[in-house]
C-alpha positions in Angstrom: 182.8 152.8 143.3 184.9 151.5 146.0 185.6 152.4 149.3 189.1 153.7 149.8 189.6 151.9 153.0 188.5 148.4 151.2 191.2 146.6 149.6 190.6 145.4 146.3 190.2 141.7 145.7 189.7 139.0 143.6 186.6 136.7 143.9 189.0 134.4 144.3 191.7 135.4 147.3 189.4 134.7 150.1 192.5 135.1 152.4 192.0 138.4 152.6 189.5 138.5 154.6 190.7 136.2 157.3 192.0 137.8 160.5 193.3 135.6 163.2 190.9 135.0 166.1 190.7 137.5 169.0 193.5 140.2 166.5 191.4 143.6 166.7 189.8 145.4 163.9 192.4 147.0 162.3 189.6 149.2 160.0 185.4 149.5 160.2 183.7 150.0 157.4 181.8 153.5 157.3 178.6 153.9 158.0 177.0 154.5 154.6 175.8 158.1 153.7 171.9 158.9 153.4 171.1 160.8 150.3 170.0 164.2 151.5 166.4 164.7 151.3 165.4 168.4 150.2 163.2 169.8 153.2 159.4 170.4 151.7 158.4 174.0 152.2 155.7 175.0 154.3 153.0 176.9 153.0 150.5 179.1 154.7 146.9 177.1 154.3 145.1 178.4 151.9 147.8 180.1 150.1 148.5 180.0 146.3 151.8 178.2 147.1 149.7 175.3 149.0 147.2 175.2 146.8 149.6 174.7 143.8 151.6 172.3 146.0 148.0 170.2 146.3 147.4 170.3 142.4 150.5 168.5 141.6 150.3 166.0 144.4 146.8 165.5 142.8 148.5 165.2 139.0 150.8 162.4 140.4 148.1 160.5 141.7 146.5 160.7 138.8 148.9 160.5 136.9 149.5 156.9 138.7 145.7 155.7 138.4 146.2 156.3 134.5 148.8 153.8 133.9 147.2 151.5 136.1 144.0 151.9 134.1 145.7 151.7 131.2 148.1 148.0 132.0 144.1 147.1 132.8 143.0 147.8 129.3 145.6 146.2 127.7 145.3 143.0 130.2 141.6 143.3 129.0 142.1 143.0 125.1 144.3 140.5 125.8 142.1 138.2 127.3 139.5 139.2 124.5 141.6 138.5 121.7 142.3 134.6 123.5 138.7 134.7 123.9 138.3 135.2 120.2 141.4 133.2 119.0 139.7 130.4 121.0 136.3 131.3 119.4 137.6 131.0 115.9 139.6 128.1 116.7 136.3 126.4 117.9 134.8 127.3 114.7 137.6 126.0 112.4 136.8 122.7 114.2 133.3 122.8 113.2 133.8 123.7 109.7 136.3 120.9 109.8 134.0 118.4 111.0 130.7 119.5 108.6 133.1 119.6 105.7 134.3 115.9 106.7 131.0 114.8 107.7 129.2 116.0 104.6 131.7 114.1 102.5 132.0 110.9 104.3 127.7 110.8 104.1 128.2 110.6 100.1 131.1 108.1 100.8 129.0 105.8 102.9 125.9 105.7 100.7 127.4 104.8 97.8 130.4 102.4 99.4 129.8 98.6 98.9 128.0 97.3 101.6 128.4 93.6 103.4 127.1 91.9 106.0 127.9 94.0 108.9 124.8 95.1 111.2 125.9 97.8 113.6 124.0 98.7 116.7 124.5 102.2 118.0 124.0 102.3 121.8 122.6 105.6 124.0 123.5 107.1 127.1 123.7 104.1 128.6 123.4 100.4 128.0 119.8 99.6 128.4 116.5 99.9 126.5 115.7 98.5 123.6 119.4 98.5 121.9 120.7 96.4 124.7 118.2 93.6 124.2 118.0 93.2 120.6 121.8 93.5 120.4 122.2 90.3 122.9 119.4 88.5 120.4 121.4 89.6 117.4 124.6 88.6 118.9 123.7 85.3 120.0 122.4 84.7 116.2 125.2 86.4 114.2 126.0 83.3 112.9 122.4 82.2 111.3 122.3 85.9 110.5 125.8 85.2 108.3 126.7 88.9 109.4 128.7 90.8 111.8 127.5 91.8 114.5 129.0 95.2 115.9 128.2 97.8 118.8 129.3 101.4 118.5 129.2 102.6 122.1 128.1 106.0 123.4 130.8 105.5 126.0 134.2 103.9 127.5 131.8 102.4 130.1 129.5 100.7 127.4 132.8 99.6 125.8 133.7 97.6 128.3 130.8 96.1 128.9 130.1 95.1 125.4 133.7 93.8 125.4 133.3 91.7 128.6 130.1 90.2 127.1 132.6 89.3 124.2 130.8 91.6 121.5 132.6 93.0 118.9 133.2 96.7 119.5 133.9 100.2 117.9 135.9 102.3 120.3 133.9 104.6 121.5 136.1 107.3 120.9 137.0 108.4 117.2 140.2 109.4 118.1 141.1 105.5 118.4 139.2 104.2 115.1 141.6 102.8 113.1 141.6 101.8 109.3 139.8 98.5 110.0 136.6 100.3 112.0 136.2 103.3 109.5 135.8 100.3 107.2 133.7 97.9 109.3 131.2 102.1 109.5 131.1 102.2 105.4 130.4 98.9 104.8 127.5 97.8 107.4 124.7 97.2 105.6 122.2 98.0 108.6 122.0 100.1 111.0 119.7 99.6 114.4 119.3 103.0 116.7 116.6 103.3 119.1 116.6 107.1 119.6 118.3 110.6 117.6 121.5 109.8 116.1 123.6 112.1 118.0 125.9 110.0 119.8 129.1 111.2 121.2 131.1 110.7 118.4 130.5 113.3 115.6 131.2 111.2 112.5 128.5 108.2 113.8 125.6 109.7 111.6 127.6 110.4 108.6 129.6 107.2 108.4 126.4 105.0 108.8 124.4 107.4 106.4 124.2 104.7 103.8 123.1 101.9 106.1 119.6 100.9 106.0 118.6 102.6 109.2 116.1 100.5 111.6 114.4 102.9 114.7 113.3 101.1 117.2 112.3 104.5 119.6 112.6 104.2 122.7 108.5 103.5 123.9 104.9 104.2 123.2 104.5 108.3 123.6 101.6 110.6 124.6 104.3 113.3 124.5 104.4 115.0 121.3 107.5 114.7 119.8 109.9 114.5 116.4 108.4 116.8 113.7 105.5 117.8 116.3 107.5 118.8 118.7 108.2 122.2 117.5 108.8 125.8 118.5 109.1 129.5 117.4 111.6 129.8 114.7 113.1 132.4 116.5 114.6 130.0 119.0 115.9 127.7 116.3 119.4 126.4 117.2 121.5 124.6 115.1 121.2 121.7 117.9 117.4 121.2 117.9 117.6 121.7 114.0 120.0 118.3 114.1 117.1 117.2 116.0 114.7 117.0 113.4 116.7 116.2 110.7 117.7 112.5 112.7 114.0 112.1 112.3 114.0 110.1 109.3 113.9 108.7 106.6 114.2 105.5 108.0 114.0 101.7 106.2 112.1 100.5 109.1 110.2 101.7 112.5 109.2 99.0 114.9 106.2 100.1 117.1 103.9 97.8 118.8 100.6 97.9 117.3 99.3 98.2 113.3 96.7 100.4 114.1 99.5 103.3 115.6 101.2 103.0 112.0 99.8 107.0 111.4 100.5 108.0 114.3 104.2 107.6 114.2 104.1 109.0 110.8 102.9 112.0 112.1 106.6 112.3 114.5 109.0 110.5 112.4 109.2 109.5 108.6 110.2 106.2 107.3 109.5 103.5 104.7 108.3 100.3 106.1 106.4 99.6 109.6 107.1 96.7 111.3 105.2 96.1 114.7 107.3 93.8 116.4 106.7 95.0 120.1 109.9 96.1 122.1 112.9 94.3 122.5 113.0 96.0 126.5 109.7 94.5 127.3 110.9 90.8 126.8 112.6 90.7 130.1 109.4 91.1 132.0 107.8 87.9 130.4 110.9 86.6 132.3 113.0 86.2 135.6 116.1 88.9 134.9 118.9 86.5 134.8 122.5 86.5 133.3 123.3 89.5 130.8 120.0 90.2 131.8 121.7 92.0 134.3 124.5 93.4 133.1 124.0 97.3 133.6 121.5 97.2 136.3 121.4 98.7 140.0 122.3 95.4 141.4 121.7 97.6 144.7 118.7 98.6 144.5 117.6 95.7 142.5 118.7 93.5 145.6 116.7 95.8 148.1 113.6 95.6 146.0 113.7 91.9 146.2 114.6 91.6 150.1 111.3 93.8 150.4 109.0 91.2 148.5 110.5 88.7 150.1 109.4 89.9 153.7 106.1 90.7 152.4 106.4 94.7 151.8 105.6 96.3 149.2 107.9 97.9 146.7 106.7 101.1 144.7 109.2 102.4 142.0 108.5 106.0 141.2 109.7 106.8 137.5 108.6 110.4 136.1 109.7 111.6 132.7 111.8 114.8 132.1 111.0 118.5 132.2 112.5 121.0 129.8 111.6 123.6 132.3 112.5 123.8 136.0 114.8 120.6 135.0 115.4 118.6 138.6 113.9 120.9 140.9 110.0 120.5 140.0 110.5 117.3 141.7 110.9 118.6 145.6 108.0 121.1 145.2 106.2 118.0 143.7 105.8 116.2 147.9 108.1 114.1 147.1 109.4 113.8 150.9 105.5 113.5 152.6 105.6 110.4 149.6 108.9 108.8 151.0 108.1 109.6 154.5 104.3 107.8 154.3 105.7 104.6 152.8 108.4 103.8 155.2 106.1 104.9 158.2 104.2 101.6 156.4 107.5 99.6 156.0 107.6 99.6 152.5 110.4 100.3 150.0 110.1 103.6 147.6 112.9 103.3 144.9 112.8 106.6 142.5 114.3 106.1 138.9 115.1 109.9 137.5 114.6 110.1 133.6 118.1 110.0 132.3 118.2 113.7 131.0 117.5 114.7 135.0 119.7 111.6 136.2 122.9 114.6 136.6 120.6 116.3 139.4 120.2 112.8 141.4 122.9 114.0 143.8 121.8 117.2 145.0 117.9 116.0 145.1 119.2 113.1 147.3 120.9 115.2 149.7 117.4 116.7 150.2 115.6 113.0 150.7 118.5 111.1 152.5 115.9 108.5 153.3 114.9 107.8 149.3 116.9 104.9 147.1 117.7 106.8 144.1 118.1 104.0 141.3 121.6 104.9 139.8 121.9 107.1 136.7 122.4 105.4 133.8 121.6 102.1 134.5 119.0 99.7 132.5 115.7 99.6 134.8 113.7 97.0 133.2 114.6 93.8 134.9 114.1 96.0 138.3 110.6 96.3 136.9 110.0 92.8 137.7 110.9 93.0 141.5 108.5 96.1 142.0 104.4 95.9 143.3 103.4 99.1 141.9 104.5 101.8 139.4 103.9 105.7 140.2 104.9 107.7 137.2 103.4 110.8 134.9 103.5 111.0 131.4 106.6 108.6 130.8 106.2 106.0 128.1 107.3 102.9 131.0 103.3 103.0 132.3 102.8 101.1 128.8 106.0 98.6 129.5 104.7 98.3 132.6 101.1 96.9 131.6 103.3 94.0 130.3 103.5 93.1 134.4 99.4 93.7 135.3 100.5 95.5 138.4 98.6 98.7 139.4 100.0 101.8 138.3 99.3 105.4 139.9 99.3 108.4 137.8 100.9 111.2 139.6 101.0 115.0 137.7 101.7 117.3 140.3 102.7 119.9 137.6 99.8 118.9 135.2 99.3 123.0 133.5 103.0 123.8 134.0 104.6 120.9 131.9 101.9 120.7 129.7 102.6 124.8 128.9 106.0 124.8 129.3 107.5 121.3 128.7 105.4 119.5 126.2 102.0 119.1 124.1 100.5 115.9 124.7 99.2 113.5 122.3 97.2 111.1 125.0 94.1 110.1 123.1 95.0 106.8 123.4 94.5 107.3 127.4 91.2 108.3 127.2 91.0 105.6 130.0 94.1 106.0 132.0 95.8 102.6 133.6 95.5 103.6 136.9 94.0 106.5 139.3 95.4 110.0 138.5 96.8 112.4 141.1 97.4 115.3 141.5 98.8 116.3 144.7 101.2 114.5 147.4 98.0 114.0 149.4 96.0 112.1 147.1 98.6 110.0 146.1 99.5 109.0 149.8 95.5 108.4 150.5 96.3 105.7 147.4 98.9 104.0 148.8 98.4 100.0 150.3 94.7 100.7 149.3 93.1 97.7 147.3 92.5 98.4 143.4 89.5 98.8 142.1 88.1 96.7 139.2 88.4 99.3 136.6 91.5 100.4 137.0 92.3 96.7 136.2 89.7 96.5 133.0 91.1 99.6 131.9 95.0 98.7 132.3 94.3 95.2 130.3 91.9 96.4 127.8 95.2 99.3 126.7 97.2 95.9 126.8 96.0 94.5 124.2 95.3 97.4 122.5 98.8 98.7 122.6 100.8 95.5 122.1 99.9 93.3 119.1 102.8 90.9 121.1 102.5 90.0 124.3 105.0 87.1 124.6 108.9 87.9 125.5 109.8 87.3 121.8 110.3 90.8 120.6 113.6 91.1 120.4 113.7 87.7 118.1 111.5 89.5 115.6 114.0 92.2 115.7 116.8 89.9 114.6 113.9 88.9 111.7 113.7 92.3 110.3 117.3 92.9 110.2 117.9 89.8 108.6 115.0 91.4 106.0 116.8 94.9 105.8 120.3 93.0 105.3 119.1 90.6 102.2 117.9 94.0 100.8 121.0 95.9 101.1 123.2 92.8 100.1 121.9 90.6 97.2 122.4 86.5 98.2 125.4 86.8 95.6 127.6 88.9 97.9 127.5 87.5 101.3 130.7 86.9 101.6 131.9 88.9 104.8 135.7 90.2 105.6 
């Protein structure tokens, strides 16, 4: 309503509220009227008029916390239903992808195959993969075959591409018409661990390939179809697991005589035991793509060490599927560190890559320790080292390659071997080296001269683990493939695209 002593205007006649400067108010407006608030009556404590008066104040209250309870249910199921919309949505995708994937599998086996070798990188570029690939590269041409890398990553990518490999994006978003072609049609396929890379449609698309394992070292872990549990903790996951076990075309290994010993973990057709591709660069001075991947940090640091006459011990345990990261600081770790640079000596520690994500917070704990960067190919850092500590990890056999002492150091020997894994360590029924089981004993080992039988013992499981000793394993490599791809494609169709 408006005021009777408010003339009525337009929005637009803002003249009529100009008064000249100094004129006096001719009119104030009113001073606006307070509704009248209803005086609450006063009740005699205790009587029934108070006591009703207390019963409805109570009512309004609750009354209140009701619909406040109630707008929080509602919020509730509607977070639950985007939790389940997500849920379903999630599992769309899944069905999507097994439908696709089971599919493309028949697609690939029976697609003409050509000349097109495919090497499928894993977490990182390193092991054997990276070697053999750099062989097969530099022979693609007496190989008459492609040569192409499917990376786990956009770092691998790039540094297959500045090597000036030919390259699958790593990605499947960015495959195009030309790479789902170059999948179906290679003729060979070289992995060196599972295939369960990052992209989902890897194992399908190369299904028909013939599929050369080259593992990933000599084990006294039990693993593949040994390394099982109780059904009851069967996930889809570790059922993928097994079924990348095999059947292979080919396994490489390193010695005839562990032929039935690998078929006890993995199941394949031939054997072929070539020695490792990995090992090759420590019948050699690490030089060129050598390099490429490496710690050039700590790799520098190990060699300013030798070069002043120090010694450099690299410290390189395996995994554990229990107490993942932390076993490792109750393990002495720091008294270890903190004895060797009291000697001036260098200790560089190299994390297995499935503990690599827990580098950070362990280093916080060991400021003083040079942590070898995750995901980075230690082999050619190998060479640069005096001594090896490690556990159960299959590098004590690469490093026999080197005839350097090696200290076994199991500070968790009944705990892993409950709770992580069975071993399979007949073959070390005379270790390569001393073993340890406290920080203690390993520091009274340190800078101490080795004994004679540690030596007999670590070149007697030389020769008995590696049928090749001489830097050429990654040539044979190249060998078999060129084998696998005259099987897959007759003479009469190498033609390639």
């Amino acid at each position: 309503m408006i005021n009777a002593y408010t003339p009525q205007i337009s929005s637009l006649d803002d003249d009529a509220f100009m008064v000249p400067q100094g004129a006096p108010a001719l009119f104030s407006a009113p001073e606006p009227e307070l509704p009248e608030v209803p005086d609450q009556p006063v009740y005699e404590p205790g009587s029934v008029e108070a006591r009703l008066q207390q019963i409805e104040g109570f009512n309004e209250h609750l009354s209140g916390m009701v619909e406040s309870l109630v707008d929080t249910i509602l919020h509730v199921r509607n977070h639950d239903v985007q939790k389940l919309q997500s849920r379903v949505d999630e599992l769309e995708q899944q069905l999507h992808l097994e439908r696709c994937n089971r599919d493309l599998a028949e697609v690939s086996r029976v697609h003409p195959k050509e000349r097109i070798v495919v090497f499928v990188g894993g977490t990182y570029f390193g092991d054997n993969v990276k070697y053999a690939w750099l062989a097969a590269q530099a022979q693609a041409r007496a190989l008459e075959a492609q040569v192409w890398f499917l990376p786990f990553n956009a770092e691998q990518e790039q540094q297959v591409k500045a090597i000036g490999g030919q390259c699958l994006p790593h990605t499947h978003n960015d495959w195009s018409a030309e790479h789902l072609h170059v999948a179906l049609s290679a003729a060979v396929a070289v992995i060196s661990d599972h295939l369960l890379g990052a992209n989902p449609y890897a194992a399908a698309l190369l299904a028909g390939a013939r599929q050369v394992q080259m593992w990933h070292g000599v084990s006294i872990k039990e693993i593949g179809y040994r390394n099982l549990g109780p059904l009851k903790g069967m996930s889809p996951q570790f059922a993928r697991v097994l079924r990348t076990c095999g059947p292979f075309s080919r396994f490489v290994g390193t010695a005839t005589h562990q032929e039935a010993e690998w078929r006890r973990w993995f199941a394949f057709d031939g054997y072929a035991p070539i020695g490792y591709a990995r090992n090759d660069v420590l019948h050699r001075e690490p030089k060129g793509h050598d390099l490429v991947n490496v710690d050039l940090d700590a790799y520098r640091r190990a060699q300013d060490f030798q070069k002043r006459g120090k010694r450099v011990y690299l410290y390189a345990p395996t995994f554990r599927d229990a107490n993942r990261g932390q076993w490792i600081l109750k393990a002495g770790l720091e008294r270890i560190a903190r004895a060797i640079a009291d000697a001036g000596d260098c200790l560089i520690v190299n994390m297995h890559p499935v503990e690599q994500p827990q580098v950070p917070e362990i280093a916080k704990v060991l400021p003083n320790v040079t942590f070898v960067k995750p995901r980075t190919d230690v082999y050619p850092l190998l060479t640069q080292t005096s001594a090896l500590i490690t556990d159960y990890s299959s590098i004590m056999f690469d490093y026999l390659h080197l005839d350097r002492p090696v200290m076994l150091f199991r500070p968790d020997h009944e705990a892993y071997t409950t709770r992580s894994r069975k071993l399979f360590d007949a073959k070390l029924s005379t270790p390569p080296g001393p073993v340890v089981t406290s920080a203690q004993a390993l520091v009274d080992l340190l800078g101490k001269p080795e004994n004679g039988a540690s030596v007999r013992a670590r070149q007697g499981l030389l020769e008995h683990l590696f049928e090749q000793r001489d830097g050429g394993s990654a040539d044979r490599l190249v060998s078999v493939v060129a084998e696998e791809l005259a099987l897959a494609v007759p003479a009469a169709k190498k033609e390639t695209r």
